[in-house]
mmCIF file of the N, C-alpha and C atoms, coordinates in Angstrom:
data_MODEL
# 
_entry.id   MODEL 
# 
loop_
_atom_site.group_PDB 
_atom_site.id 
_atom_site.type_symbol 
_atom_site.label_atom_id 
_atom_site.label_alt_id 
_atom_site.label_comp_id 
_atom_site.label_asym_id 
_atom_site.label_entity_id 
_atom_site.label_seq_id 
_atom_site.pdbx_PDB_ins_code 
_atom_site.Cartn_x 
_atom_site.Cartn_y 
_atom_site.Cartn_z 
_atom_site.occupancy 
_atom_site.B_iso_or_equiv 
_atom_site.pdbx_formal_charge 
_atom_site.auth_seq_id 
_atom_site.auth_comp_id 
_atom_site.auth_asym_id 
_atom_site.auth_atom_id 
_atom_site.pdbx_PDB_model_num 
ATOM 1   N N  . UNK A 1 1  ? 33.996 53.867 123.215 1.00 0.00 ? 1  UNK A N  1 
ATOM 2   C CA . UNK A 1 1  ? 35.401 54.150 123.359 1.00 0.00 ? 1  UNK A CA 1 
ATOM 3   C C  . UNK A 1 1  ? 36.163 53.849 122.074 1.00 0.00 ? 1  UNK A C  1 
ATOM 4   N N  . UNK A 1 2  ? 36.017 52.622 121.123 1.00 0.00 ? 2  UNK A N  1 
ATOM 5   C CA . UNK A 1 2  ? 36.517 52.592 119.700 1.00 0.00 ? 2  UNK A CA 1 
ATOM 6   C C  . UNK A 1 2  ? 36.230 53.154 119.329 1.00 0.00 ? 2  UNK A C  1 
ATOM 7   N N  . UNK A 1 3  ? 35.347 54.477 118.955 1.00 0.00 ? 3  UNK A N  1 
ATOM 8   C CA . UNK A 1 3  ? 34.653 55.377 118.294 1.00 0.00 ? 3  UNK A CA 1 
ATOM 9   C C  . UNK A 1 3  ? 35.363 56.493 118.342 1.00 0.00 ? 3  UNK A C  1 
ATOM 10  N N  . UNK A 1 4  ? 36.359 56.866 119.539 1.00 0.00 ? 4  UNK A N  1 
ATOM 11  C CA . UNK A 1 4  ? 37.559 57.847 119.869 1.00 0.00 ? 4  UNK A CA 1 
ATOM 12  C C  . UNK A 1 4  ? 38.829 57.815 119.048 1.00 0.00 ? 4  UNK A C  1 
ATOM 13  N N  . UNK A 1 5  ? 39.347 56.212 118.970 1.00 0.00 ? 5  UNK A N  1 
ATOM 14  C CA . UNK A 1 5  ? 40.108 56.186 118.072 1.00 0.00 ? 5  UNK A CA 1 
ATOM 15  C C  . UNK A 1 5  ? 40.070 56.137 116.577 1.00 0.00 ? 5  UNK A C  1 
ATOM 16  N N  . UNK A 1 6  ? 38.978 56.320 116.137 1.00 0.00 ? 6  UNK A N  1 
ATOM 17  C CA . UNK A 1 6  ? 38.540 56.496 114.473 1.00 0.00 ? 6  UNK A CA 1 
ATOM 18  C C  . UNK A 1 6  ? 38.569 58.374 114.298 1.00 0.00 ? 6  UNK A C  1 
ATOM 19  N N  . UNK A 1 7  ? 38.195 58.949 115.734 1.00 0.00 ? 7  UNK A N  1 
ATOM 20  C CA . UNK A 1 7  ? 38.125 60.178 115.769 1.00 0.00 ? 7  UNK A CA 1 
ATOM 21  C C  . UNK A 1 7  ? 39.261 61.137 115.847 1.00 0.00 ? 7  UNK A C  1 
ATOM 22  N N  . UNK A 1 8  ? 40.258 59.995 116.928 1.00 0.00 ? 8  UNK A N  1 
ATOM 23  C CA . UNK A 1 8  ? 41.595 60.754 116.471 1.00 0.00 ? 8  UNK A CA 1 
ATOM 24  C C  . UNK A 1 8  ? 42.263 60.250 115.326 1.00 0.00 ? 8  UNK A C  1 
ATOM 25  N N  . UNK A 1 9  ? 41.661 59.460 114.500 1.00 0.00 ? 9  UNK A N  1 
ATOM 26  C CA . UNK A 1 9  ? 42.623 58.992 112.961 1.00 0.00 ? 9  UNK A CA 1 
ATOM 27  C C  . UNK A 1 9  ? 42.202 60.499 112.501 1.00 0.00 ? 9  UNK A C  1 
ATOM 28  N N  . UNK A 1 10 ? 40.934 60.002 112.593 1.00 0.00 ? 10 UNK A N  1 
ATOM 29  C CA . UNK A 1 10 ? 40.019 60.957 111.459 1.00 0.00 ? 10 UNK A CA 1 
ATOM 30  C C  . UNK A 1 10 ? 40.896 62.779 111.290 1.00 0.00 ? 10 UNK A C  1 
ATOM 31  N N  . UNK A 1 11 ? 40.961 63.078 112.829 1.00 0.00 ? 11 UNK A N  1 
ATOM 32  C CA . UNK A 1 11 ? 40.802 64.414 113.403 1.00 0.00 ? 11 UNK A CA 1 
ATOM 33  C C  . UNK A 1 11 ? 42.461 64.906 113.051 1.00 0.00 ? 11 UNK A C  1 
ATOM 34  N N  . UNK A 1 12 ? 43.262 63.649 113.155 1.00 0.00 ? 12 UNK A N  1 
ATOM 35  C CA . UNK A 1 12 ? 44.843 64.312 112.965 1.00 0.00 ? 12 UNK A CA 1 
ATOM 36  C C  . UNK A 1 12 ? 44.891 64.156 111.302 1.00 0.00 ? 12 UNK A C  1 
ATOM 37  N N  . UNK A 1 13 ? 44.238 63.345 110.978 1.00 0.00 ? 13 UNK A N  1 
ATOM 38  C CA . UNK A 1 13 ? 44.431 63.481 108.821 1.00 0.00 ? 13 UNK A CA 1 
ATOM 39  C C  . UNK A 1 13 ? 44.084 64.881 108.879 1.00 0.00 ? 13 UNK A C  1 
ATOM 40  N N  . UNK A 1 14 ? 43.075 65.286 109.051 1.00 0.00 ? 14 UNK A N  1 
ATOM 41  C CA . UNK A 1 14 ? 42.360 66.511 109.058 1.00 0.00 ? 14 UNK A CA 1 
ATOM 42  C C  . UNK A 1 14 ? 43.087 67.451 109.081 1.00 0.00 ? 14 UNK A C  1 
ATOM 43  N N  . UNK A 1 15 ? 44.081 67.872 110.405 1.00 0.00 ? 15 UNK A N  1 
ATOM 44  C CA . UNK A 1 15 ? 44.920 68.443 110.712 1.00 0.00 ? 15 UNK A CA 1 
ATOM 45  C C  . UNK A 1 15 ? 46.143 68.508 110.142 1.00 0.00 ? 15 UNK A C  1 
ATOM 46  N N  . UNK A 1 16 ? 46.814 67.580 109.796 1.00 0.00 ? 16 UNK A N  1 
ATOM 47  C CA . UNK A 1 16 ? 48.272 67.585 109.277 1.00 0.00 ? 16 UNK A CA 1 
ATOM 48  C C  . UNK A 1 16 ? 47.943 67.981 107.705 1.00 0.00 ? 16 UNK A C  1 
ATOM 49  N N  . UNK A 1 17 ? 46.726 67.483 106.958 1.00 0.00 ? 17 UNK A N  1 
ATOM 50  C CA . UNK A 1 17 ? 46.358 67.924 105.691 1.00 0.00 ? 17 UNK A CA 1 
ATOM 51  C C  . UNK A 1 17 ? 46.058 69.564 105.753 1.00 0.00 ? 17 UNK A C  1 
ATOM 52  N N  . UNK A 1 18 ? 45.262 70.220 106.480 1.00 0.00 ? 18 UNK A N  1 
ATOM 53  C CA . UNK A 1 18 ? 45.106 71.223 106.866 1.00 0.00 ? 18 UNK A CA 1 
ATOM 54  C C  . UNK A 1 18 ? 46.145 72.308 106.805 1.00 0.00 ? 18 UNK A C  1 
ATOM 55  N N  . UNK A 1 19 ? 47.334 71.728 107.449 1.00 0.00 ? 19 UNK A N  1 
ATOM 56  C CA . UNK A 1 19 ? 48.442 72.867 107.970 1.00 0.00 ? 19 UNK A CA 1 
ATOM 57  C C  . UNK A 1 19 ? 49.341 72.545 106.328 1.00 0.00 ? 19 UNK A C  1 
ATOM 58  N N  . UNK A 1 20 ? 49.245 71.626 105.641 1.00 0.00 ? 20 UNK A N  1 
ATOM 59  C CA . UNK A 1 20 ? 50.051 71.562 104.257 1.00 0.00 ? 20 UNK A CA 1 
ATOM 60  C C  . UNK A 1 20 ? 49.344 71.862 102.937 1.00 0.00 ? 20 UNK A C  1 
ATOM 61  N N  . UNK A 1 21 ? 48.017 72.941 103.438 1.00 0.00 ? 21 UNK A N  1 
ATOM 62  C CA . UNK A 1 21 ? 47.195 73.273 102.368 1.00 0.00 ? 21 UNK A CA 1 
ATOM 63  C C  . UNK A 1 21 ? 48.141 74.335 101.700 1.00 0.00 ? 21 UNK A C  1 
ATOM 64  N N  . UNK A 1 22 ? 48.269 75.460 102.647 1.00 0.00 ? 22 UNK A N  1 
ATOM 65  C CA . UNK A 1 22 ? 48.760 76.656 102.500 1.00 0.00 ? 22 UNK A CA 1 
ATOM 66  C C  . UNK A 1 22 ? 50.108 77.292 102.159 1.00 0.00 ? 22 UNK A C  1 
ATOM 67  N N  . UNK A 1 23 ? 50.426 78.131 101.573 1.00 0.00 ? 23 UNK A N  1 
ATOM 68  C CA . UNK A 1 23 ? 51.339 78.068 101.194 1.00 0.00 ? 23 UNK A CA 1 
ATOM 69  C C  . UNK A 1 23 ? 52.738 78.684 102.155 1.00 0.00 ? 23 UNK A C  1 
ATOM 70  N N  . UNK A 1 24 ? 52.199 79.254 103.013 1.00 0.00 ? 24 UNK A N  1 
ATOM 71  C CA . UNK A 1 24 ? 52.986 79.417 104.683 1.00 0.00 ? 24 UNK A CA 1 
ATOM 72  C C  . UNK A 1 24 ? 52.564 77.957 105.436 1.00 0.00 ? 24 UNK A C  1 
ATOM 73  N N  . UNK A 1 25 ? 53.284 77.000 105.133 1.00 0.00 ? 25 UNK A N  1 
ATOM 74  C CA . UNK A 1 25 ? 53.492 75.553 106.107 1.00 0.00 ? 25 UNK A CA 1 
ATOM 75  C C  . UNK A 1 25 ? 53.675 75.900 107.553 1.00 0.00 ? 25 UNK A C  1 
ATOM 76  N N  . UNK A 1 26 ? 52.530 75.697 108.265 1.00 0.00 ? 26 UNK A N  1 
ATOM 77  C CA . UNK A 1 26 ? 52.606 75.540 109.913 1.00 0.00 ? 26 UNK A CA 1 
ATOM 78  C C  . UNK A 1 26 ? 53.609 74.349 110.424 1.00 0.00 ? 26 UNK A C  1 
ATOM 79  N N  . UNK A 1 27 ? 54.561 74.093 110.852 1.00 0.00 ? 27 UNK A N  1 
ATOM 80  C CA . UNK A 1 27 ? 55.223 72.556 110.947 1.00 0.00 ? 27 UNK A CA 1 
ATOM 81  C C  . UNK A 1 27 ? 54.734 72.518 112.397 1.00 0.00 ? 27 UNK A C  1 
ATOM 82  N N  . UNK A 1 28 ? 54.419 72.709 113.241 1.00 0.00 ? 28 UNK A N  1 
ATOM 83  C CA . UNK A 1 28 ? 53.960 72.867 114.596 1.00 0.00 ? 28 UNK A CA 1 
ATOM 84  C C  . UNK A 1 28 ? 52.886 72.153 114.413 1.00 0.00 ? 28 UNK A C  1 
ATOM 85  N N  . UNK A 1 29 ? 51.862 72.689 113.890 1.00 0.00 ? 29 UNK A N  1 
ATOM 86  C CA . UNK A 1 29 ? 50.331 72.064 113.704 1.00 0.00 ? 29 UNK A CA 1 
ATOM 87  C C  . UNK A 1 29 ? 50.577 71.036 112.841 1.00 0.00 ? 29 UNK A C  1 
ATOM 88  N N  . UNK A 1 30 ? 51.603 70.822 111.637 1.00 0.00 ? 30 UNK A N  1 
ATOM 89  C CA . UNK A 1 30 ? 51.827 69.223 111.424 1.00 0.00 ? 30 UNK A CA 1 
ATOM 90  C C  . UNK A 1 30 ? 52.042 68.393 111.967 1.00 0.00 ? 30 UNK A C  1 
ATOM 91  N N  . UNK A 1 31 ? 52.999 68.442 113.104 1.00 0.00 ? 31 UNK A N  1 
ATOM 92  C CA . UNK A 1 31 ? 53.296 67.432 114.133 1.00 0.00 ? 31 UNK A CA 1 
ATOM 93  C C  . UNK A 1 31 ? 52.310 67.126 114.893 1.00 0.00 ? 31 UNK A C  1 
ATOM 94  N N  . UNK A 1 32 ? 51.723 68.092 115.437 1.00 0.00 ? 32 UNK A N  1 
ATOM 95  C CA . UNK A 1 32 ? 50.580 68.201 116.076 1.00 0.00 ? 32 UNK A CA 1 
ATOM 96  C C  . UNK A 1 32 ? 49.600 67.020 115.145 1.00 0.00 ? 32 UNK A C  1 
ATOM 97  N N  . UNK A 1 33 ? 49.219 67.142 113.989 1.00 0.00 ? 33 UNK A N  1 
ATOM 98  C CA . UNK A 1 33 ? 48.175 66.596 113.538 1.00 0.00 ? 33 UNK A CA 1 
ATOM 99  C C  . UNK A 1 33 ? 48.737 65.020 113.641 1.00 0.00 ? 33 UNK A C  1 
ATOM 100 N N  . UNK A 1 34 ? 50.266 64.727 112.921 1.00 0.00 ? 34 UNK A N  1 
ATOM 101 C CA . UNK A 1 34 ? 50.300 63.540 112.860 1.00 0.00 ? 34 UNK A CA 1 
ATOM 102 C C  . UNK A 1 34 ? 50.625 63.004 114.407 1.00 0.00 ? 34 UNK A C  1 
ATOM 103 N N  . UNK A 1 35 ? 51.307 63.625 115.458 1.00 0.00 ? 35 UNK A N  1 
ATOM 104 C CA . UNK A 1 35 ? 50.946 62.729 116.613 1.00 0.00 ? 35 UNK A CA 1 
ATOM 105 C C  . UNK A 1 35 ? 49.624 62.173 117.179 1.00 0.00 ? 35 UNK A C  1 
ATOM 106 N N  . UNK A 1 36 ? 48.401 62.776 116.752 1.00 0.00 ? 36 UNK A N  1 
ATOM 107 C CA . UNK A 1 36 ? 46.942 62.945 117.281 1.00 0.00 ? 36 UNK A CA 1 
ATOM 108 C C  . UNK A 1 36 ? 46.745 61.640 116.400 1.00 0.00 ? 36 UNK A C  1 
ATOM 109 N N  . UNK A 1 37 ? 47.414 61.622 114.889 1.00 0.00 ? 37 UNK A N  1 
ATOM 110 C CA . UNK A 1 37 ? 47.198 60.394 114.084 1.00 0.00 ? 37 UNK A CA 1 
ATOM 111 C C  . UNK A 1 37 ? 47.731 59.156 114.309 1.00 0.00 ? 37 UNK A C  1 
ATOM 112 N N  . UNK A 1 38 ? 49.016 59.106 114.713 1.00 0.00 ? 38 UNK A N  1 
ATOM 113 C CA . UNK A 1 38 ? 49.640 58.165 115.110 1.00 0.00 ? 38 UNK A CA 1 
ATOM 114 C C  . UNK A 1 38 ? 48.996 57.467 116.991 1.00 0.00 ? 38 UNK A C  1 
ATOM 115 N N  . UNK A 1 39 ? 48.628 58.532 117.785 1.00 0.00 ? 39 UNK A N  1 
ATOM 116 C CA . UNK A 1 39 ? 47.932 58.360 118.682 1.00 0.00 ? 39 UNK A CA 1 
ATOM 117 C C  . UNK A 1 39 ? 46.540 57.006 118.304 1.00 0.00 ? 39 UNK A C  1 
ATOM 118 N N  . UNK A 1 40 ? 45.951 57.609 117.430 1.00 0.00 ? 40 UNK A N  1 
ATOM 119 C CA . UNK A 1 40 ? 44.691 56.713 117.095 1.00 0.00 ? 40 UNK A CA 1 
ATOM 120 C C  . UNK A 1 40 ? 45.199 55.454 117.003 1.00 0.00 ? 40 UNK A C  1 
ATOM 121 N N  . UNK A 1 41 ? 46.546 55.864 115.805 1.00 0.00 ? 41 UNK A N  1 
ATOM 122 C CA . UNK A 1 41 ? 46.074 53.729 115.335 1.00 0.00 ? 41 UNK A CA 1 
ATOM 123 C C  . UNK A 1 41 ? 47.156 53.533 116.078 1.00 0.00 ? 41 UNK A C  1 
ATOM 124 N N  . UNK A 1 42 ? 47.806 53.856 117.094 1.00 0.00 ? 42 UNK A N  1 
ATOM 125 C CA . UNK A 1 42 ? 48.475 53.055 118.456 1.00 0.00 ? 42 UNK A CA 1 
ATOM 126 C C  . UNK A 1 42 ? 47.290 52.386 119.442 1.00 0.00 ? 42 UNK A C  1 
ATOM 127 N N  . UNK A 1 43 ? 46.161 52.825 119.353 1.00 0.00 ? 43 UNK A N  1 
ATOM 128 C CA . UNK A 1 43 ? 45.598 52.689 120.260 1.00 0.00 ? 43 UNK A CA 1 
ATOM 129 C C  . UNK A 1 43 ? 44.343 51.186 119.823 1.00 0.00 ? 43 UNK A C  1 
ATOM 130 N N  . UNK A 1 44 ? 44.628 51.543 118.142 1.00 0.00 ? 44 UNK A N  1 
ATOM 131 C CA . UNK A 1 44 ? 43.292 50.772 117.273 1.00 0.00 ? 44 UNK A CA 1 
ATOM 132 C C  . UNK A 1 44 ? 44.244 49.255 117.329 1.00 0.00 ? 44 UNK A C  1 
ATOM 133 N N  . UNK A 1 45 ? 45.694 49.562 116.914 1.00 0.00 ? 45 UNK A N  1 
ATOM 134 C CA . UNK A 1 45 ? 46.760 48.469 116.912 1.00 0.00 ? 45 UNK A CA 1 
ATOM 135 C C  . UNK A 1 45 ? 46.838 47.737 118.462 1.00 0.00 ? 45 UNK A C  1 
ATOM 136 N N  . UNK A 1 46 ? 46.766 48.339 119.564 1.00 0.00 ? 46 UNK A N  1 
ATOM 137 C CA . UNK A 1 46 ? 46.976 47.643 120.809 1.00 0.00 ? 46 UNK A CA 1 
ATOM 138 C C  . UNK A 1 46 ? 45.482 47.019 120.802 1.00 0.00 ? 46 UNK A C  1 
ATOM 139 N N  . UNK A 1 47 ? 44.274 46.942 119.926 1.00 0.00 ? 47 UNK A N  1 
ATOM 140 C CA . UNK A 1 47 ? 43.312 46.185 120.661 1.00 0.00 ? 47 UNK A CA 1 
ATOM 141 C C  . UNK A 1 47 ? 43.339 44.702 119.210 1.00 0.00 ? 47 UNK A C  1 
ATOM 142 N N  . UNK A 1 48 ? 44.309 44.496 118.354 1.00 0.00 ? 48 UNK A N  1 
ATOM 143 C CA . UNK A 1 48 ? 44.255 43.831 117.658 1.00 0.00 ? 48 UNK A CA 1 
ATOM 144 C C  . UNK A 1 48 ? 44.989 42.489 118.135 1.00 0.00 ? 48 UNK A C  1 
ATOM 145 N N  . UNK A 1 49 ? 44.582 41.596 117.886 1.00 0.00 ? 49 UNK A N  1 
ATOM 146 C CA . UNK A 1 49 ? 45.745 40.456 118.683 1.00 0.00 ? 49 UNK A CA 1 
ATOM 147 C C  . UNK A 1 49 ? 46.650 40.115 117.996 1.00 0.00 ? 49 UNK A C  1 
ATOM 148 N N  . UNK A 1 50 ? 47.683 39.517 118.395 1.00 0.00 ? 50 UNK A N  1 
ATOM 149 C CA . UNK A 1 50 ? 48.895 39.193 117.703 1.00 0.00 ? 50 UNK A CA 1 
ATOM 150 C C  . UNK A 1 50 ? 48.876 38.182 117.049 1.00 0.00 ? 50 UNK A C  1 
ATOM 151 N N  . UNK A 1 51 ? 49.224 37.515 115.960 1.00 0.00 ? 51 UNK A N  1 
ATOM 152 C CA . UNK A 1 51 ? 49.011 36.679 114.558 1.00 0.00 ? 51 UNK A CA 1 
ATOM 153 C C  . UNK A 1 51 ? 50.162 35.314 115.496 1.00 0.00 ? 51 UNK A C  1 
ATOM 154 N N  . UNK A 1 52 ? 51.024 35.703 116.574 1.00 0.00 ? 52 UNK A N  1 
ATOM 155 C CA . UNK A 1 52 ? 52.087 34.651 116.733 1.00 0.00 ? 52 UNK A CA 1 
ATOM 156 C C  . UNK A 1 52 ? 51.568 34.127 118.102 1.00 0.00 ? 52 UNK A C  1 
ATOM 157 N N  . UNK A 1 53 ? 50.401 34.755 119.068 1.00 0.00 ? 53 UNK A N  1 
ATOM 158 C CA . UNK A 1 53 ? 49.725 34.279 119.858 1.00 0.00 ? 53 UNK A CA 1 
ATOM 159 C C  . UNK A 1 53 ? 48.161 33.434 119.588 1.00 0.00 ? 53 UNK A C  1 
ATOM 160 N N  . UNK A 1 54 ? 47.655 33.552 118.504 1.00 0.00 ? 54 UNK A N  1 
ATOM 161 C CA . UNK A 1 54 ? 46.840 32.700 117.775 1.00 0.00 ? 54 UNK A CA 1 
ATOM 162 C C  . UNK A 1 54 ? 47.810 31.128 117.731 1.00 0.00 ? 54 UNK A C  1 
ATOM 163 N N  . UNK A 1 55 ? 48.938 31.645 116.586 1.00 0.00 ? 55 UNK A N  1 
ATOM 164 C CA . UNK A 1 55 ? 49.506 30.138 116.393 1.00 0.00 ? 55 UNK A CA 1 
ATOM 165 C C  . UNK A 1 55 ? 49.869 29.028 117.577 1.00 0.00 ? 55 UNK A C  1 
ATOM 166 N N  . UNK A 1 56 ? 50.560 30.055 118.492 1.00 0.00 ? 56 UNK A N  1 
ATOM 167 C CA . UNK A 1 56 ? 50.940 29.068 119.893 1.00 0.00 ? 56 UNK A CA 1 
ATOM 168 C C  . UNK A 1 56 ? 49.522 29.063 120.838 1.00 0.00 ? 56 UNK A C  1 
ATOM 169 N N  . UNK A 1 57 ? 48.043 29.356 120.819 1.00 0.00 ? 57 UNK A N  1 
ATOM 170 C CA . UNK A 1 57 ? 47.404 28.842 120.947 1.00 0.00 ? 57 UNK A CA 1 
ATOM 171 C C  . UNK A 1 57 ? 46.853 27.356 120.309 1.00 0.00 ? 57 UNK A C  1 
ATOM 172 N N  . UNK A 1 58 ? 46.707 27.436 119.265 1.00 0.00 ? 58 UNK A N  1 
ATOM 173 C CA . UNK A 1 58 ? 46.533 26.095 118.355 1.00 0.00 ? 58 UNK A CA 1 
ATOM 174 C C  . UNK A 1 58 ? 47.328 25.086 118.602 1.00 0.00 ? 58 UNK A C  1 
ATOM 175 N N  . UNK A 1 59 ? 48.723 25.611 118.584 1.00 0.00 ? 59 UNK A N  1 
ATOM 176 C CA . UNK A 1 59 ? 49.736 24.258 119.096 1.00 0.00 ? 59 UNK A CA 1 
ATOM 177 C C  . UNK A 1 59 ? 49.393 24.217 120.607 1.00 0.00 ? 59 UNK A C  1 
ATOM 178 N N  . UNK A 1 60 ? 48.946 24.341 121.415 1.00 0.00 ? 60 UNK A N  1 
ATOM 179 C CA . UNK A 1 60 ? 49.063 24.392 122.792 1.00 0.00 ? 60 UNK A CA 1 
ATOM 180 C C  . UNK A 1 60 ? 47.658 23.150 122.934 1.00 0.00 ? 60 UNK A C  1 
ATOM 181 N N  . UNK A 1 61 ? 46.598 23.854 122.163 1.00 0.00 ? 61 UNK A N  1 
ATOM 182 C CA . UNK A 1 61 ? 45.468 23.141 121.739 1.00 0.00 ? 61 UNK A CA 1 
ATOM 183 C C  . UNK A 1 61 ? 45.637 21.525 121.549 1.00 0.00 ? 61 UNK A C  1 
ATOM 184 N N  . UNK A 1 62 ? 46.503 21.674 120.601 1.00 0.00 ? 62 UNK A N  1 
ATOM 185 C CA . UNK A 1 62 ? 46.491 20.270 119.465 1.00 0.00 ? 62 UNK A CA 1 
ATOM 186 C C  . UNK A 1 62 ? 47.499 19.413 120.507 1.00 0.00 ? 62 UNK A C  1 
ATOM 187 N N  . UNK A 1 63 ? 48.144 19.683 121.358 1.00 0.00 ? 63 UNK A N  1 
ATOM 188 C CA . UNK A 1 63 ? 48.522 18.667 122.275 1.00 0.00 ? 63 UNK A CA 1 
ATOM 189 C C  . UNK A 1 63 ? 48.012 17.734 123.235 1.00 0.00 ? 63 UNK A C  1 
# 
């Protein structure tokens, strides 16, 4: 299942680079590409933990 979200990074760069090769700009298929991109690392970002729930673990710890 992490392997999906490297696929939609991968798959919307692909895409939004794609539609700004040419010299008739698709803006449809840009959006398209960067929501599919922004999709990924929303999804890579929600499995990362938060840097301010580490700290108030430790203090919670050290009491």
């Amino acid at each position: 299942m992490k392997y999906l979200n490297y696929i939609l990074i991968l798959l919307g760069a692909i895409i939004a680079m794609y539609s700004k090769v040419g010299a008739d700009q698709n803006q449809y298929v840009l959006i398209i590409g960067i929501i599919v991109l922004m999709i990924g690392v929303y999804r890579i970002s929600r499995t990362i933990p938060s840097k301010n729930d580490k700290d108030e673990d430790a203090n919670n710890e050290e009491k």
